[in-house]
BAZA-802135 format. One record per residue: residue in three letters; x, y, z of N, C-alpha, C, O in turn; residue number from 1. Coordinates in steps of 0.05 Angstrom, whole numbers. Example, Ala and Ser with C-alpha at 12.3 -4.5 7.8 and 13.67 -1.06 7.14 Angstrom:
REC  aa   n_px   n_py   n_pz  ca_px  ca_py  ca_pz   c_px   c_py   c_pz   o_px   o_py   o_pz   i
REC ALA    264   -114    156    246    -90    156    264    -66    156    285    -66    169   1
REC SER    257    -45    142    273    -21    143    258      1    157    268     23    161   2
END
This chain:
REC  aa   n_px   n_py   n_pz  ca_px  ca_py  ca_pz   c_px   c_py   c_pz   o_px   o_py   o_pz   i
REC UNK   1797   2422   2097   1809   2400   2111   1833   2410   2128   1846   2393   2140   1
REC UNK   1840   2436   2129   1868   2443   2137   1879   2427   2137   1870   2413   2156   2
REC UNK   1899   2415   2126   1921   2390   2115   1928   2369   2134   1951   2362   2137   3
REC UNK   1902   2355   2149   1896   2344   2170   1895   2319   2150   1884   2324   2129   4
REC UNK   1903   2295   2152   1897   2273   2146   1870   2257   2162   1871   2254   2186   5
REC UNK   1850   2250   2148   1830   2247   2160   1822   2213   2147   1826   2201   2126   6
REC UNK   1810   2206   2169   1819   2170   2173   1779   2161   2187   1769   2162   2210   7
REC UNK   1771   2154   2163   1745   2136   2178   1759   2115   2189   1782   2108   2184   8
REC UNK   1740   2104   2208   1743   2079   2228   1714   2071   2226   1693   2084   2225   9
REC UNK   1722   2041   2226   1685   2022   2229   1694   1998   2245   1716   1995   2255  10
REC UNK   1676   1985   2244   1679   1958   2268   1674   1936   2250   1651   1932   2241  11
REC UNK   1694   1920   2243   1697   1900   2234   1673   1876   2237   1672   1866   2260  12
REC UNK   1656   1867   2218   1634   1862   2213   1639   1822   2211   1635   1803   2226  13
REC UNK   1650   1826   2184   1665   1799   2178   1681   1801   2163   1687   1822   2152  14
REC UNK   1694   1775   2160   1720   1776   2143   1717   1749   2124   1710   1727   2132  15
REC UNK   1723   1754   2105   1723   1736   2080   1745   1728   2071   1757   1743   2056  16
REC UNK   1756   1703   2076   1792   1693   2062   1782   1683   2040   1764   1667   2037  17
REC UNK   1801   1698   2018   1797   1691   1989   1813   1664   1983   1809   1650   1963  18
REC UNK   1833   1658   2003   1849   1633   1986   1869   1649   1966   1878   1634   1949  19
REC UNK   1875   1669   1966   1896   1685   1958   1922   1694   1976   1924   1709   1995  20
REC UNK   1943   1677   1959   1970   1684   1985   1984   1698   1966   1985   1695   1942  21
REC UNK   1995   1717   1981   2034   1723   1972   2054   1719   2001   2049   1725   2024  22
REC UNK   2069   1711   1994   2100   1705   2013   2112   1727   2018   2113   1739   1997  23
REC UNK   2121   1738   2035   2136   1761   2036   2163   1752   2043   2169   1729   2037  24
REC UNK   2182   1767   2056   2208   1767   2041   2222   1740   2073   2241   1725   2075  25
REC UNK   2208   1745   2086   2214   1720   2110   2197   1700   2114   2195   1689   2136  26
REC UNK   2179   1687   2084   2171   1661   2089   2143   1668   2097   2127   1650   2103  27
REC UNK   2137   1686   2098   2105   1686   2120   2088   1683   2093   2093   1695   2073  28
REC UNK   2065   1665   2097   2037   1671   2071   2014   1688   2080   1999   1677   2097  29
REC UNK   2009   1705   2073   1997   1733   2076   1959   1723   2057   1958   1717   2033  30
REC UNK   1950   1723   2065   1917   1710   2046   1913   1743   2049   1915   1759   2068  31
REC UNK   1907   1743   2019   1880   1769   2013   1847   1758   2016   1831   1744   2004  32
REC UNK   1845   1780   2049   1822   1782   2059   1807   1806   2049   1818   1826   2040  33
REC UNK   1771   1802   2052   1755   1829   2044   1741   1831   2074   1728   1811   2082  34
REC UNK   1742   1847   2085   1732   1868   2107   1707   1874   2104   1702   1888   2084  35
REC UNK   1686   1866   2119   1667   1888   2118   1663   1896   2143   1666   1884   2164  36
REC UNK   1655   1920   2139   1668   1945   2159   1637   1968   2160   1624   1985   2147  37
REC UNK   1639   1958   2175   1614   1991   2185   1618   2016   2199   1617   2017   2224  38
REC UNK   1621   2033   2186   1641   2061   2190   1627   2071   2211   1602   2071   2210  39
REC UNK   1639   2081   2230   1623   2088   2262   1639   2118   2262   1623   2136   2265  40
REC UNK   1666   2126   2259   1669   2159   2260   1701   2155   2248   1713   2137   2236  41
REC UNK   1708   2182   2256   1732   2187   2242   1755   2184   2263   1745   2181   2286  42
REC UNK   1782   2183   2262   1796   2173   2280   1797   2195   2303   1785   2216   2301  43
REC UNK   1816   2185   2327   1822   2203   2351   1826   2227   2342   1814   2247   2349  44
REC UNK   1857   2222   2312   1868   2244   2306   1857   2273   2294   1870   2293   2290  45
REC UNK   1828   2269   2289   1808   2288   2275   1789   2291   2284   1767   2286   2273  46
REC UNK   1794   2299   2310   1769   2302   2339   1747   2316   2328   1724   2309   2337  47
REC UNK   1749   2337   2309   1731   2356   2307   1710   2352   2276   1690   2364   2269  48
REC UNK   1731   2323   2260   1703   2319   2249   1688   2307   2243   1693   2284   2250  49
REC UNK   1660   2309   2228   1640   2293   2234   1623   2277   2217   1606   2286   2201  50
REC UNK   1629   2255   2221   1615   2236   2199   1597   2232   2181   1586   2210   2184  51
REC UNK   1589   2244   2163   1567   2244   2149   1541   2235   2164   1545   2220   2183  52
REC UNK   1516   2241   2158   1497   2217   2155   1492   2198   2136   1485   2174   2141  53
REC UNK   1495   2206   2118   1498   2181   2094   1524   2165   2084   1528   2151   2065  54
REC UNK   1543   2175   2109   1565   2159   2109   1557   2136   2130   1557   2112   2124  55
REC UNK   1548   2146   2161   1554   2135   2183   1547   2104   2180   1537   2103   2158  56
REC UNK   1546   2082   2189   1535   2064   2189   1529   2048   2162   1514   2028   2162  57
REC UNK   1542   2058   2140   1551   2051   2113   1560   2021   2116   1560   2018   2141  58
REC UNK   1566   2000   2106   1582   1980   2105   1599   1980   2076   1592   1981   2052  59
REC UNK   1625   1978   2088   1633   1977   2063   1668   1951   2060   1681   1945   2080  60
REC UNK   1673   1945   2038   1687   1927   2039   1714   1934   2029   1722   1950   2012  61
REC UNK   1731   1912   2052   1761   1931   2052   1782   1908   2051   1789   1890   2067  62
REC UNK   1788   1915   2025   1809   1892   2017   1845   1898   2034   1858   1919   2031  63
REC UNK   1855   1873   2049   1880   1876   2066   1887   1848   2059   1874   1831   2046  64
REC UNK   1909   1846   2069   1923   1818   2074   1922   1809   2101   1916   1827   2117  65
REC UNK   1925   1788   2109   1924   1774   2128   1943   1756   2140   1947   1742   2120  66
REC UNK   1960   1745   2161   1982   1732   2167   1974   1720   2191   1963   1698   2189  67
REC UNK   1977   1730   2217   1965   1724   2241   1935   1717   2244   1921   1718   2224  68
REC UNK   1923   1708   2271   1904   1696   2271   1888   1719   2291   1864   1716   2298  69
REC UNK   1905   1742   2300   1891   1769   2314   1876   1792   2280   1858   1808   2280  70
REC UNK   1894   1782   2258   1883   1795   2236   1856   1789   2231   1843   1808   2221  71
REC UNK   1842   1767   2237   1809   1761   2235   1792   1760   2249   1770   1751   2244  72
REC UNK   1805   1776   2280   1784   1790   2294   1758   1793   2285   1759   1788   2261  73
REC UNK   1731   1800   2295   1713   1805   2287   1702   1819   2313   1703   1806   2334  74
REC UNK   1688   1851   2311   1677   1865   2325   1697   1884   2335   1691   1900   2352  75
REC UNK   1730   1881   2321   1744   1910   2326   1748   1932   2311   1742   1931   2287  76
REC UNK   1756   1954   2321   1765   1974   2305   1784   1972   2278   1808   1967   2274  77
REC UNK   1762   1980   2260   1786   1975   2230   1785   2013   2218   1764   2027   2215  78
REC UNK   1812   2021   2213   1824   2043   2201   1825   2041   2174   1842   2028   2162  79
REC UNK   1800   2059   2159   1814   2069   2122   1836   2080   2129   1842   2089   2151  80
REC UNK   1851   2079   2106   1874   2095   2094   1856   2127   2087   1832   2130   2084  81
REC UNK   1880   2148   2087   1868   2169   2072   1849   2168   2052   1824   2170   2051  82
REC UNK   1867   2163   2034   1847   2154   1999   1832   2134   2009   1813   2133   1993  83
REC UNK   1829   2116   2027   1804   2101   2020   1785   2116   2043   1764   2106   2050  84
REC UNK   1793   2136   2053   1766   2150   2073   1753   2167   2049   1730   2166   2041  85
REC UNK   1775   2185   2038   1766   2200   2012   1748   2192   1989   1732   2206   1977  86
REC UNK   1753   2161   1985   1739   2151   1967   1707   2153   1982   1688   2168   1978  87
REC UNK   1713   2126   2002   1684   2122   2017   1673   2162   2017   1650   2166   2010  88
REC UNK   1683   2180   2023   1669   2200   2034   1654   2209   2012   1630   2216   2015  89
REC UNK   1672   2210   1980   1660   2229   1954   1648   2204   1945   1651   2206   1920  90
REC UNK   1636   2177   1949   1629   2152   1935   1640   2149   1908   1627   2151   1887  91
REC UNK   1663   2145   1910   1664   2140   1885   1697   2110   1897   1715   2118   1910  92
REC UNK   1696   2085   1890   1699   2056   1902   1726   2053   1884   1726   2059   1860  93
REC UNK   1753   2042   1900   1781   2043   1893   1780   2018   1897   1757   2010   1902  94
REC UNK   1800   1999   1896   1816   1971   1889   1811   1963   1930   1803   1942   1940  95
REC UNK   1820   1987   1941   1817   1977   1969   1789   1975   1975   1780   1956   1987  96
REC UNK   1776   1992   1967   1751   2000   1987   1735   1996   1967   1747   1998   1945  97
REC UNK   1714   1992   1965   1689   1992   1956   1659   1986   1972   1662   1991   1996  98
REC UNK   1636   1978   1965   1610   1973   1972   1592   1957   1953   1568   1952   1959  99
END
């Protein structure tokens, strides 16, 4: 990996509001949303690598919070975290990410 942080990206499929809020520290209510996300490649920043085949076109579900009404887009670019590209890559499904 030469100590490259490496970041799948998928295109936001749908979004599911659980009816789960927390408040943050200026009043805003934040709903825990689940993502499903169909992983299309890895970010700008890791030009050179290359998506599995039994990753690519994967759907997988990605737990975030939500506040704004640009947060439930549907058909844009959504970014794993490291550990959750790591997870999705070795299959094995974390609190964020799963399938």
């Amino acid at each position: 990996m030469d100590g490259k942080v490496r970041k799948l990206q998928g295109k936001v499929l749908e979004v599911e509001r659980t009816g789960d809020f927390i408040v943050d520290d200026e009043g805003r209510r934040w709903e825990k949303c689940i993502f499903t996300v169909e992983i299309t490649n890895f970010s700008k920043r890791t030009p050179n690598e290359v998506v599995p085949e039994e990753v690519r076109g994967r759907k997988v579900k990605l737990v975030r919070y939500c506040c704004f009404d640009w947060h439930f887009k549907l058909g844009v670019r959504k970014t794993l975290e490291p550990d959750e590209t790591e997870a999705v890559l070795s299959g094995k499904p974390t609190e964020t990410v799963y399938w």
